[in-house]
N, C-alpha and C positions, 0 to 999 in steps of 0.2 A: 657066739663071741662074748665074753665075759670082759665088762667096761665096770670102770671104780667111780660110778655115775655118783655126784649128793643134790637128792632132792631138798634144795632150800629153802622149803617152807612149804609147810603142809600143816593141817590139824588134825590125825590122825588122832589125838584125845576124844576124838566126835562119835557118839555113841552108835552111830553110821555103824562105825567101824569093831563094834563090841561083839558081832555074831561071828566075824571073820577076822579079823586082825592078824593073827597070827599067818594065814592063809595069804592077808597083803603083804606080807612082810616079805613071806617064800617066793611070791611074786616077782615083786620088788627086786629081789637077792639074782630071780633066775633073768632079767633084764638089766641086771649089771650095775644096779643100785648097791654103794657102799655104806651111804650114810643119809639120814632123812632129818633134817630140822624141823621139832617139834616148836611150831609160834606157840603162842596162848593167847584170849581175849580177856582172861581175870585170873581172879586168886583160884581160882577152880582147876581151870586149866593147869596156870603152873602145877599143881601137885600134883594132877594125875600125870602130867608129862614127865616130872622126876620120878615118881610112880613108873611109870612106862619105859623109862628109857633105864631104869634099875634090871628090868625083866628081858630086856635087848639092846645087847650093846648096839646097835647102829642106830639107835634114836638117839639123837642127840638133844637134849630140852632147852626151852628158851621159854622166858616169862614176861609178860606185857599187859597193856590195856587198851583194846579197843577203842580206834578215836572216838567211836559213836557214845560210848559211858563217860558220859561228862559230871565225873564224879571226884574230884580233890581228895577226900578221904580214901577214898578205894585207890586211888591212885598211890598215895602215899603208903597205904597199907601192903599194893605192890611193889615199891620200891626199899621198901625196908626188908620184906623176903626177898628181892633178887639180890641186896648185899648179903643177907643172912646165907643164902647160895650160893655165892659168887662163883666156886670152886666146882659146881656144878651144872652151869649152867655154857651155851657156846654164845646165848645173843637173846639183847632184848627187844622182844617184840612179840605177837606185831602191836605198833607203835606208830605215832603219827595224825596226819588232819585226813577225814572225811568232808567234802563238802557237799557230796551228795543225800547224803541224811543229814548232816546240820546245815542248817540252810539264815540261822540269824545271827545277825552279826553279834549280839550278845554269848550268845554259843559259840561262836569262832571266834572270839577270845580267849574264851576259855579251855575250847579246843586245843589253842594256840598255847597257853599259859602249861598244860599238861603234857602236851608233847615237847614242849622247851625241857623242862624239868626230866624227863625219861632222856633229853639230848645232852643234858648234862650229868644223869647219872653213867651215861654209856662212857663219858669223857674221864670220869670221876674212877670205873672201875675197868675200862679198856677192856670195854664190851663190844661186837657190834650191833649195829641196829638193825632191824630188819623192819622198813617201812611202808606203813600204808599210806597211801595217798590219793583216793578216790576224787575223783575231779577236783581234787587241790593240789595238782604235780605239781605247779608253778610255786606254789603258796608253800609246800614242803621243801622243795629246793632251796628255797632262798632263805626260810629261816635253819633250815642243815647249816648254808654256810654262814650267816648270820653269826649263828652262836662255833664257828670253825671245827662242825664235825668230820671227822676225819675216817671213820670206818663207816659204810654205809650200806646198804643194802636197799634200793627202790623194788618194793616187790610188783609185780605184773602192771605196771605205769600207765596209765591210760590217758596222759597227755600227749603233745606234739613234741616232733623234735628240738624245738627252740627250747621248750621249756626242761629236756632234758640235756641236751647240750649243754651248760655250765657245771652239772652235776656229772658227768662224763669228765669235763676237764678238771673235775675236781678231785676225782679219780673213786668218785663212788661208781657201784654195780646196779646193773638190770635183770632182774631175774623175768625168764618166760615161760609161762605155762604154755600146756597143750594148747590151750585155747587159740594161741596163736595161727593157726590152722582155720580159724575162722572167723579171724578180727583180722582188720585191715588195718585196723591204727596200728596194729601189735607188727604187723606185717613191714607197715612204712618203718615203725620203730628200729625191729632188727636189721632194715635195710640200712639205716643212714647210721647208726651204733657201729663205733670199731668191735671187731671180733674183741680185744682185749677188754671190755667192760660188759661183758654179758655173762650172766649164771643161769642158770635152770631150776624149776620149780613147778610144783603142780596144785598147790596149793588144796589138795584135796581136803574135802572130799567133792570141790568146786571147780569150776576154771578147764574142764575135761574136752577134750578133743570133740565129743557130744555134747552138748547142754543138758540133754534130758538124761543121760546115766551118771551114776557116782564114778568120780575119780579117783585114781588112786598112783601111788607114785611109781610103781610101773608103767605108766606113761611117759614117761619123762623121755622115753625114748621119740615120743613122739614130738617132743621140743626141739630134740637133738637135728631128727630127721628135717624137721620144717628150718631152722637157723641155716642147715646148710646149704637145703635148695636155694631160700632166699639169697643166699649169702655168696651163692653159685661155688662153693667147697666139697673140699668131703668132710665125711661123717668122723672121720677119724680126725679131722682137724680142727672139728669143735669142738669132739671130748678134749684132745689135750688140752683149748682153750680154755674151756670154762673148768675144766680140773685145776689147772693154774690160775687160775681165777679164784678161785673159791677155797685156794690155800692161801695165796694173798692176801683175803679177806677172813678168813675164820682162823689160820693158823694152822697149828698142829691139832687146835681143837677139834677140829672136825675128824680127824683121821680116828 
């Protein structure tokens, strides 16, 4: 059965992926994958993902900086290429607070100071975001609507539902990886989430159905599969969901 599945965020730039790529992709295609957002963690990334998404149409590229590089200048330096790309690009990221590697509060200021600035370049060029938030889901959501972003994307959220319930009603998205399948936070998450605020994602070459093999975004059926059990649906009525979901949010861009 052939599904118009978009894996929304992956890093498929990850030299992982440099002996086979090509191979992922066929993969990919024969699982019913339409289209795959390329994140990026630096000015590296971005290139090789316009690089890459030149060579195949259904990568779609997206340019950002890692909350963990708590770097002002590199940051600026990426924000001045994603206007210089604007026309090229479907979303910036990944983007956002880690608070699992920055752990001082001098750093999470400045964490905080660097993902404001990318929240308001996304405003500035009616982009969206696609965000990281490692044990700062509460602390990302709130300054999201803080500065009143309006397109959003929380990628693989590994908070509680309290802390994403405002961001839900805010009418930002939840993207699930495979993983899901083996987290129980991920599990309560999909449960208490309306079906209309959830996307899909496999975030390869991580986050995989295994911990110990490489991901890749022919998995992504396996998101599908676990949303619906959880969710006690079928499988057909999650694609349509998160299909319309992820036109909502990306546009035509993605298609």
């Amino acid at each position: 059965m052939k599904y118009n599945l978009v894996d929304t965020h992956t890093h498929l730039c990850d030299p992982v992926f440099d002996e086979d790529r090509t191979e992922v992709l066929e993969r990919a295609g024969k699982a019913g994958v339409g289209a795959i957002v390329l994140v990026g963690e630096d000015l590296s990334d971005a290139r090789r993902n316009l690089e890459l998404a030149a060579n195949h149409p259904m990568l779609k590229p997206a340019a950002g900086l890692y909350p963990a590089i708590l770097d002002q200048p590199q940051a600026e330096e990426i924000q001045d290429f994603i206007r210089k790309k604007r026309d090229k690009l479907v979303a910036i990221g990944e983007v956002g607070l880690d608070h699992w590697v920055v752990k001082e509060e001098p750093e999470k200021v400045l964490q905080r100071h660097i993902f404001k600035s990318f929240i308001e370049l996304a405003q500035e060029l009616d982009l969206t975001l696609n965000v990281h938030s490692r044990s700062a889901g509460r602390h990302a959501v709130t300054l999201l609507l803080e500065c009143e972003a309006t397109r959003v994307q929380l990628h693989a959220f590994d908070g509680k539902f309290s802390a994403a319930l405002p961001a839900a009603e805010a009418g930002y998205f939840f993207s699930i990886p495979p993983s899901v399948v083996r987290s129980r936070q991920k599990q309560k998450l999909v449960k208490q989430l309306p079906l209309s605020c959830l996307l899909v994602e496999t975030d390869s070459p991580v986050l995989g159905p295994s911990p110990t093999e490489r991901n890749e975004p022919a998995n992504i059926t396996t998101s599908i599969r676990a949303i619906a059990e959880i969710k006690n649906v079928s499988e057909a009525e999650v694609i349509e969901a998160v299909a319309d979901n992820t036109l909502r949010l990306y546009g035509e861009l993605i298609i």
